[in-house]
Structures are given as structure tokens and as C-alpha cells.
N, C-alpha and C positions, 0 to 999 in steps of 0.2 A: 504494500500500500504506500505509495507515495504521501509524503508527510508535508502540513502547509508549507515550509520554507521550501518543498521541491515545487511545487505548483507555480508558487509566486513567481521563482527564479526562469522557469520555462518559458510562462508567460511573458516576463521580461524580456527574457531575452529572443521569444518568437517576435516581440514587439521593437526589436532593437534599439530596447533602453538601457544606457547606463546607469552603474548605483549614483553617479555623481546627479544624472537629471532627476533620477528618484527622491534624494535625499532635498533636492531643490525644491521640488513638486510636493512633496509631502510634509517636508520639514521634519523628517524622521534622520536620527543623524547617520552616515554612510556605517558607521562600528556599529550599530544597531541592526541595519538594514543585515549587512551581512549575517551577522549574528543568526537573526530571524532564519535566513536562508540555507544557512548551514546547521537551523534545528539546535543550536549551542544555548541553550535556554538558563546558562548558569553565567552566561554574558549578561544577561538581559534583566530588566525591572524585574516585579511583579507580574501576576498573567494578566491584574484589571490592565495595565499600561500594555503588556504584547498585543491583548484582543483588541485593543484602540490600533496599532499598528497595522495589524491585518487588514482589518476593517479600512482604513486610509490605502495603505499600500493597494489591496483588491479593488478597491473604486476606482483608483486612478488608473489602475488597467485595463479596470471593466469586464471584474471578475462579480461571479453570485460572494457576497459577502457573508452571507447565513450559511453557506455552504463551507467556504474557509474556516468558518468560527469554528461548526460542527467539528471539520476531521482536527482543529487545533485540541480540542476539546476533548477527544477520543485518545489525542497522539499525546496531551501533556498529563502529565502526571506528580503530581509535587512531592510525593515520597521517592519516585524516579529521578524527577529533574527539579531538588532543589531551588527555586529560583535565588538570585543575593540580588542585593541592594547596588547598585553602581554606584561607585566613588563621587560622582558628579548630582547623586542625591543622596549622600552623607556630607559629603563636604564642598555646599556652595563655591563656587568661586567668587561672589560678590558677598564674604565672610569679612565683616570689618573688624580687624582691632582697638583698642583702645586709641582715643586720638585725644590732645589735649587741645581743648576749644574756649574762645573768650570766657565763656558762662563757665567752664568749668573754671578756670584760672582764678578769676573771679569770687567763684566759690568759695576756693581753697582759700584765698585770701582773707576773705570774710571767716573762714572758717580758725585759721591760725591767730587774729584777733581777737577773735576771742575766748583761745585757748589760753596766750598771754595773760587778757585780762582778767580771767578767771583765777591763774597762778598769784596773778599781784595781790586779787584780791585775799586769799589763799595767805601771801608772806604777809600782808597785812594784819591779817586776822590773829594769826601765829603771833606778832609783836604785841596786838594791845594787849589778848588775852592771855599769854604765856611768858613762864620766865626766862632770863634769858640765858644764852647759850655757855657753856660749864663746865671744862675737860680740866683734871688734875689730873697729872701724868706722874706726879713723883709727889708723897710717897706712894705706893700701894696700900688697899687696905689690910690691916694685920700685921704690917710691918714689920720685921723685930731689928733694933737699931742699938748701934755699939756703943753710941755715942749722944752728949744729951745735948748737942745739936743738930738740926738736922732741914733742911730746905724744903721748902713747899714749892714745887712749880704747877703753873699748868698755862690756859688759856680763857677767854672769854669773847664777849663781845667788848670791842673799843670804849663804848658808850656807856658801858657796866660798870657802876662801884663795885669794887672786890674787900671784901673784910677774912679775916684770918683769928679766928675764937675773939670777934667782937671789936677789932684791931686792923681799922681801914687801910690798905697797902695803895702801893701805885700799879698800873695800868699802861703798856707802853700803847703805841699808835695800832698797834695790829691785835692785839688783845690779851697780849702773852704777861705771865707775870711770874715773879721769882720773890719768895721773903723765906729767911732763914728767919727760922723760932727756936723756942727751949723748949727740954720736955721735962716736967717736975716730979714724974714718978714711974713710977712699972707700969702700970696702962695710961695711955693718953688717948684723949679724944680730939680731934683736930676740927673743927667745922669750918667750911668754906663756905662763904657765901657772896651770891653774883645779886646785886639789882639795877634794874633798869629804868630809865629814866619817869617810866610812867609806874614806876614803885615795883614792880612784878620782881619776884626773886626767886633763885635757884640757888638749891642746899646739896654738898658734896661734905660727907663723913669722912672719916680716915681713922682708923685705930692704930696706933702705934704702940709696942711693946720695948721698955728701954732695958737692953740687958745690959749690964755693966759687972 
């Protein structure tokens, strides 16, 4: 039994048409056209898209169209002839990328402003309502020291009064500060304390242990 893509192609070719005038004529593209012809149905769409092809292709011949569909219909078989998807209906060629465009730029714009001004609001908040910032570095807490002097360092903020067990020290430009103290017994208790201009303050302990 001759199979539709032999029919098609005979008549074609009793008609002395090229796939190039076919594919013109039809608008069916020539890798399709052949496909069809050569019965390759694992080339091709789905079967709603082949039976639209037949159907076109046999008109423009002027062939019975009811008659093509039947023997397609008899000859295809989809646990036989799998049909797949063609690459050119998975993946568009007019597939756009990302492009970055005034309204987007724009956006972003607006959108980084007021990411800023959220953060200021943010370090703002943090100043009036919190104390301020507090690192002693030396001594450790628990200490145990040889000697009954012994140096307090650390850091702050610039703008910060620094006290040392009730005993206001200086503050250099960057926030750093250094006071040697006494220690009057076997435990000592060291208290740091940072305030800031609008009174808020932060408390740093230190236990120190004097062995001698």
C-alpha cells in the first residue's frame, strides 16, 4: 500500500513541481515537505499540524483531500511513529533576552533610593535610640594579672564620653583610648563606660584577678 508521502510525491512530481515551488505555494517549509514524503514522521510536528499539511499540500495538487487524510490515518500510528516537537516550536527564534530599557533604569534608580534612604533612616534610629558603640580589647574578662598595674584599652565612638570605674578619660579623634589604672585587691571589677551625646550609654565589665 503506498503510504501518503508516496502519493503526494508522484503527484508532484507527474505534475513537474519542485519542493522549492511547493514550499512557496503552501508555505509548508521544504525540511517538512520532504519529511512528509519520505513518511519520517519523527521529523515532523504533531499529527493535528501533518493533517493540516496534507490537506494544503493535496489541494494545491488537486488531490481528494478526505482520501489523503484516511490512508495518513491508517499508515500513522503514534506508539509506531512517535511524533517530537521541532526545535523551531520549542525554541522561538524571536526569544528575547533581558534588555535594559529607560523604564527599567529608571526603576532601578528609584528603587536604590530608596534603599539608601531606608539604611539612613535605619543608622539614624540606631543613634537616638541606642548606646553607643564599645570595644575593650585589653584587658580580657577574668584576667589574672602579675602586676597591680595594669592598662585598659579599647575603642568607641569619637563623640563618646569614656569613664573608667567613674573616672572620665580622654578620647582620641578616631575613638580609641588607652588609661593605665590600679588594682586594690584579689578581684577587681573594672567598669567601662561609653555615653553619647544625647545621654544613651554602653557598659563593658572586666574582672580582673591580681596574683602577686
Amino acid at each position: 500500500m503506498r503510504t501518503v508521502g508516496q502519493v503526494l510525491k508522484e503527484e508532484r512530481e507527474k505534475k513537474i513541481y519542485t519542493l522549492d515551488e511547493i514550499e512557496k505555494a503552501t508555505k509548508i517549509r521544504k525540511e517538512l515537505l520532504e519529511a512528509l514524503e519520505a513518511g519520517q514522521y519523527l521529523k515532523l510536528p504533531p499529527p493535528t499540524f501533518v493533517q493540516g499539511f496534507i490537506k494544503n499540500y493535496g489541494k494545491f495538487l488537486g488531490l481528494n483531500t478526505e482520501k489523503l487524510l484516511a490512508i495518513f490515518r491508517r499508515e500513522f500510528s503514534e506508539k509506531v511513529h512517535p511524533p517530537r516537537i521541532l526545535d523551531s516550536f520549542t525554541n522561538p527564534v524571536d526569544k528575547k533576552g533581558f534588555r535594559m530599557t529607560p523604564a527599567r533604569a529608571l526603576g532601578s534608580l528609584i528603587l536604590g533610593l530608596i534603599i539608601i534612604f531606608f539604611v539612613y533612616l535605619w543608622i539614624e534610629y540606631r543613634f537616638l535610640v541606642g548606646g553607643p558603640f564599645l570595644e575593650v580589647s585589653q584587658p580580657v574578662n577574668q584576667y589574672n594579672a602579675t602586676s597591680s598595674a595594669i592598662e585598659v584599652i579599647g575603642r568607641t565612638d569619637p563623640e563618646a564620653k569614656v569613664s573608667i570605674n567613674n573616672q572620665e578619660i580622654g578620647v582620641d579623634v578616631t575613638g580609641k583610648f588607652s588609661q593605665e589604672i590600679k588594682l586594690s585587691g584579689n578581684i577587681n571589677t573594672i567598669e567601662i563606660r561609653a555615653i553619647s551625646k544625647n545621654g544613651k550609654m554602653t557598659k563593658v565589665e572586666r574582672t580582673v584577678f591580681l596574683k602577686i
